[in-house]
N, C-alpha and C positions, 0 to 999 in steps of 0.2 A: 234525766231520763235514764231506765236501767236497763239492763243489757237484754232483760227478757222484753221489753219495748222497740228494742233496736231489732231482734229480731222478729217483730211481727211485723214493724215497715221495709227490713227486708224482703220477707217473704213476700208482701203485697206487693212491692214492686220488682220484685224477680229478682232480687240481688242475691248471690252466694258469696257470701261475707270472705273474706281470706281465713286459713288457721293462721295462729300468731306468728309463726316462723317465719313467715310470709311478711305479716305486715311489717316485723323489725326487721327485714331484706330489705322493705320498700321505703323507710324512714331511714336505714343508712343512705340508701341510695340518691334519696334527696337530697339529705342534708350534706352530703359532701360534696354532693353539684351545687350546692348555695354556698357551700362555705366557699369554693374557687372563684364561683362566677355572677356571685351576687352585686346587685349594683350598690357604690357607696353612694349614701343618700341621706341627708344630713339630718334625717330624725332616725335615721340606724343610728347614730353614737348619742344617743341618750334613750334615760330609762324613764324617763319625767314622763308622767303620766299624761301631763296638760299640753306636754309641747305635739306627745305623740298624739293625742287627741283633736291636735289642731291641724296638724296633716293629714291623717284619716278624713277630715270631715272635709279640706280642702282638697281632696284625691277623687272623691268623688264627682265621676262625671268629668274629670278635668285631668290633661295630661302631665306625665311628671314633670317635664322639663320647663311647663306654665307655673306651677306651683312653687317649685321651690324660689324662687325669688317673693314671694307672695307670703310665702312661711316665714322666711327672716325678716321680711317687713313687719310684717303680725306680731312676731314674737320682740322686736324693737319698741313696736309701741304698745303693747302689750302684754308683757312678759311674763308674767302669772294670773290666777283666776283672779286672784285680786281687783288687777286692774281690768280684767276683759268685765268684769261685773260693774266696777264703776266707773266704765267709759263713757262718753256721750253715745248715742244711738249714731248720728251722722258720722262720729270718727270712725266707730267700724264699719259703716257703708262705706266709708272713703278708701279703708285700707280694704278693701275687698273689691272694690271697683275692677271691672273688668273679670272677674270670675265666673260670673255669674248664678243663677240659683240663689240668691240672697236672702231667702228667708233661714237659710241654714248658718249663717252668721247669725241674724237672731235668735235662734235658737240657739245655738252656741252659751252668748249673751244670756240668755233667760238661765240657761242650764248653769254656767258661772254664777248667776247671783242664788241659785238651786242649792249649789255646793258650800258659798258662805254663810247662806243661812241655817240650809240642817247638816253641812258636815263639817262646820265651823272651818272652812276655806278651803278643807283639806279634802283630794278627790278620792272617794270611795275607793274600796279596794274589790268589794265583793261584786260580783258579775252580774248578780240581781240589783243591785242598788246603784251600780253603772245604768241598768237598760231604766232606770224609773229618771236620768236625768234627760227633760229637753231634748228632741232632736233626736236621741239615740239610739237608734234599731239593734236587731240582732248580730249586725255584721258589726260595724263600731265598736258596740258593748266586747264580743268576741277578742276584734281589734287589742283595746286598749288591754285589757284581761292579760291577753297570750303576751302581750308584744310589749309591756310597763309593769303586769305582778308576775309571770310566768306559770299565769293557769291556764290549765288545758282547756280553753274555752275553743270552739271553733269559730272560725271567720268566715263566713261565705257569701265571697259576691260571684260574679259571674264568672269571673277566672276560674276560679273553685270550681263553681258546678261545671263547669265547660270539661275540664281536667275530670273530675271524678265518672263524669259523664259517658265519657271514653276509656276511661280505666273499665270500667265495671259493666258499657254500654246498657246502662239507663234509661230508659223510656219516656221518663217524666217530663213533659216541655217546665222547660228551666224558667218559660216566661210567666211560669203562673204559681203565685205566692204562696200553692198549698204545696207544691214541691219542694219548697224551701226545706221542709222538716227532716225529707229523705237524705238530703245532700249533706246535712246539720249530722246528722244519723251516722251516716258513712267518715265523716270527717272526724267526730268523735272516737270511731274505734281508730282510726288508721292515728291522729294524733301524736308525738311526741310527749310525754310527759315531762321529759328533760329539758325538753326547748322547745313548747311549743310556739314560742314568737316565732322564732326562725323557722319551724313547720309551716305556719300559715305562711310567714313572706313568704318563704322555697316556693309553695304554690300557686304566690298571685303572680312572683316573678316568671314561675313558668307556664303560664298560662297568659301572659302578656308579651310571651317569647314566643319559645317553640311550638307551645301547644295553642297558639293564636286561632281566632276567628274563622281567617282565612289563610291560606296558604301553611297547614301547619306541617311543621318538620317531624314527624313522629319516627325519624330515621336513628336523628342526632338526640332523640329524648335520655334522659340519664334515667328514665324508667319505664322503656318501651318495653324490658320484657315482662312488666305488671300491666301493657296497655291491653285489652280483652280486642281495642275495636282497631288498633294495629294489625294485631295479630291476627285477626279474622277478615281483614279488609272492609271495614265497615266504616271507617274514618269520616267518610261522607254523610252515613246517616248522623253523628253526634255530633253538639248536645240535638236534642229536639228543642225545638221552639217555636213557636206562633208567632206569625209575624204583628208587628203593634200596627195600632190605626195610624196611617197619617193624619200630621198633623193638620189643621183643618185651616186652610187660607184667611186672612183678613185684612182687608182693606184700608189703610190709613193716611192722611195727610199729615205730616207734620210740619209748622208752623215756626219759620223762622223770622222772627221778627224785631228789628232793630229803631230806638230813637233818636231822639236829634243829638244825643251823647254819646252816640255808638254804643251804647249798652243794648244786651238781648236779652228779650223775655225767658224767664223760668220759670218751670210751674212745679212745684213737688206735686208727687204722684200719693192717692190714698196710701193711708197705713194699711190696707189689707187690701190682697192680689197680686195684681203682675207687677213685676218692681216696685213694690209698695217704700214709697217714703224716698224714692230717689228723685232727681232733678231732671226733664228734658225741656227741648223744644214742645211746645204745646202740641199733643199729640189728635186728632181731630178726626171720627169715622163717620164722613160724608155719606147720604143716602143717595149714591148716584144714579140707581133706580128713579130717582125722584126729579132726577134734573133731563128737560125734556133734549132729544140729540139732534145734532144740527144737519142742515140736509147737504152740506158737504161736509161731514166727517171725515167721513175716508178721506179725503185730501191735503186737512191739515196737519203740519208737523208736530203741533204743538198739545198734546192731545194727553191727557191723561189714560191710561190704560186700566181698563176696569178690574181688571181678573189677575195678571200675573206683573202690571206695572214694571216690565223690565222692554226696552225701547226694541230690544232684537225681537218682541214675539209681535211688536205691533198687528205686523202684517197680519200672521195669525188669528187674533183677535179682531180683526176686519173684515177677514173672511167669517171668521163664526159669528161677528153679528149679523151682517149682510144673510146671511141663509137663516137667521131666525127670525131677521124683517127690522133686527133693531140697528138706531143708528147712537154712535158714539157719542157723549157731550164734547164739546168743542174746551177751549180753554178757558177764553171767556163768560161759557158759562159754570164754569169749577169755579171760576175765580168771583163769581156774583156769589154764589153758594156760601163759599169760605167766605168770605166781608160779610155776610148776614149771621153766620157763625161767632164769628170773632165780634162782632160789634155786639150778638147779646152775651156771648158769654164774659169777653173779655173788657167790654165798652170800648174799643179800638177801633178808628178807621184807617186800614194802613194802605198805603199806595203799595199795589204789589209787580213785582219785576216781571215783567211778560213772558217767563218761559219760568220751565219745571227746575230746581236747583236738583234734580235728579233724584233716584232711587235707593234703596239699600233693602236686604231681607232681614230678617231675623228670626230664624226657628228655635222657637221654646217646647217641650214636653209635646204638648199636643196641639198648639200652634202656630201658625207661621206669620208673621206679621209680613208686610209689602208696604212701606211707606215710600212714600214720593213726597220730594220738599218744595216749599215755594217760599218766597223772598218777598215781603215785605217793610216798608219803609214809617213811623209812625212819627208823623209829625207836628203832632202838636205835644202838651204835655200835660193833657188831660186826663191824670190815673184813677180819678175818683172812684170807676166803678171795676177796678182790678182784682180781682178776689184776691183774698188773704195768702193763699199757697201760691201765690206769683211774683215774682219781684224781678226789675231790672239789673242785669250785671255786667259787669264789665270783660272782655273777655281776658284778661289779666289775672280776676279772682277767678276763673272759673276754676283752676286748681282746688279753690277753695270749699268746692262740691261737688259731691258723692255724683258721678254720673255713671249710668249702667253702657254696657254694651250698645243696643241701637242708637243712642246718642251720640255715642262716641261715634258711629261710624257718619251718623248724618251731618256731625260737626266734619268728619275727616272728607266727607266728600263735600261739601260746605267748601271749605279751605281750599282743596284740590282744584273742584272743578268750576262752582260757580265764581268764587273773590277773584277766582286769577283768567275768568274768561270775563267778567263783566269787571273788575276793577272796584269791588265793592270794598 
């Protein structure tokens, strides 16, 4: 982009650009606040393109201090493109486990076997040929650029615009992808040419510091007297942003079910969607609409909760059906529901334990899952009509597979609440 560019999305977004004097005041200024007080972080002491491209894409979405144990595992059993290209598919689900967003290790994955084939192993240099691998946007591409060849690429995630936001008070809601350009814009003149790795880190470090979300210090900033929306007292209105949809409730049971070998059912999940290709408890969205409500509801303890499945809003939810005329299904009848479920899809008749093995949430992007678990018992050893993507395990191998997040916790509360209150 050239400079007489930069200046027409200035001008449309109201920015009065710095003169240069200016801007190399505001790049020392940073950069000697990074050089004191940057964090050590153990893809700062290398220049390796792949390692730093595996933290970037592990950082997304996810806190430092989760990650880097997560990064030296990764990089253990996977220590160049080489191997991330020809690894199984389920080992990188495994060493990823618990991060979650896992299609971003696939792509990863696809992008690695991208690089053996047209860059004969070796990761790109040039910033355009970065953004054509798999997975990797304009922030990444940026990333790897400034921070593994020392091009003046800019990085901009949300730290970034937040800081630039208030530097220049900007207008733009930051939450919508055609602003991206402006902030790209602004970052490119302001830049180090010398360093811009450590320009972009200086940025996201201070915008996950002092120039934070909330509660930000623009007292102690090392470039408060470049800040427009310090200095005018406007710190409140920056960045703009729209607030996102929530995410949109859903209702689930999941299905924990053991046989006469203490083994529990596993079912891999599709290769495409939400945790595609990972392991759980049989996950199952009853049509409770459908199941008719008992005429003592309200009285029983035992009761599935239609709408937010967590035991403190019961009440709640009893009041709100009662004034719209409806009444709750009872246990017994969830429990007829799930065995007509499970027997066509699974071919299973499992004896199930009279009460709920309890609740967990899990919020994705723009969903919230609520499942609630139930305990079944299967005793015979009739698998015939098991589908293919199911199989009994022991819970000994379970190491042995890739399990995501909601599993993990329905196993954790599993463990916690029902084994050690009923003795299973």
């Amino acid at each position: 982009m050239t400079n007489l560019e930069h200046q027409k999305i200035f001008k449309a977004a109201g920015i009065e650009m710095w003169p240069a004097e200016k801007i190399q005041a505001f790049r020392k200024a940073l950069l000697d606040w990074y050089d004191k007080e940057k964090r050590d972080l153990p893809w700062r002491r290398t220049s390796d393109p792949y390692s730093i491209w595996v933290s970037e894409i592990m950082l997304q979405q996810t806190r430092v201090d989760t990650v880097i144990p997560y990064y030296h595992n990764f990089l253990d059993k996977f220590p160049d493109i080489a191997a991330l290209a020809a690894a199984p598919e389920d080992a990188i689900l495994k060493a990823w486990e618990g991060l979650g967003y896992y299609s971003r290790v696939k792509n990863m994955q696809k992008a690695a076997q991208q690089i053996v084939a047209d860059y004969n192993g070796v990761f790109p240099k040039d910033p355009q040929e970065i953004a054509k691998l798999k997975g990797i946007g304009p922030y990444t591409a940026g990333a790897v650029s400034s921070i593994a060849f020392q091009i003046p690429e800019p990085a901009v995630d949300g730290n970034v615009m937040r800081v630039m936001s208030r530097l220049f008070e900007i207008d733009a809601d930051i939450a919508k992808p055609a602003s991206r350009k402006i902030f790209e814009a602004v970052v490119r003149e302001l830049i180090d040419p010398e360093r811009p790795g450590d320009f972009n880190q200086a940025l996201m470090d201070l915008g996950s510091s002092i120039c934070s979300p909330l509660n930000p210090q623009p007292e102690i900033s090392p470039i408060k007297a470049f800040n427009a929306a310090y200095k005018n007292g406007t710190m409140h209105l920056y960045p703009v942003k729209s607030k996102a949809k929530r995410p949109v409730p859903m209702n689930l049971q999941g299905v924990i079910l053991q046989n006469k070998e203490k083994q529990f059912l596993l079912e891999k999940r599709p290769s495409s969607g939400l945790l595609a290709d990972f392991w759980t408890f049989p996950l199952i969205q009853l049509d409770l609409d459908a199941v008719p409500g008992s005429e003592d509801a309200t009285l029983e303890p035992a009761i599935i909760q239609t709408e937010l499945l967590v035991a403190e809003d019961f009440p709640k939810l009893t009041e709100a059906a009662r004034k719209a005329g409806k009444k709750l299904p009872s246990f017994n009848q969830i429990e007829a529901q799930l065995s007509a479920v499970v027997a066509e899809k699974y071919g299973l008749k499992p004896v199930w334990l009279k009460a709920e093995t309890g609740s967990v949430n899990h919020i994705f992007s723009h969903i919230k899952w609520h499942i609630t678990g139930y305990y079944g018992r299967v005793l015979t050893n009739d698998d015939s009509r098991l589908p293919e993507q199911c199989r009994w395990v022991s819970e000994k191998d379970f190491a042995d597979y890739a399990f995501p997040v909601p599993q993990q916790k329905m196993w954790q509360q599993f463990q916690q609440q029902t084994r050690k209150e009923f003795g299973l």
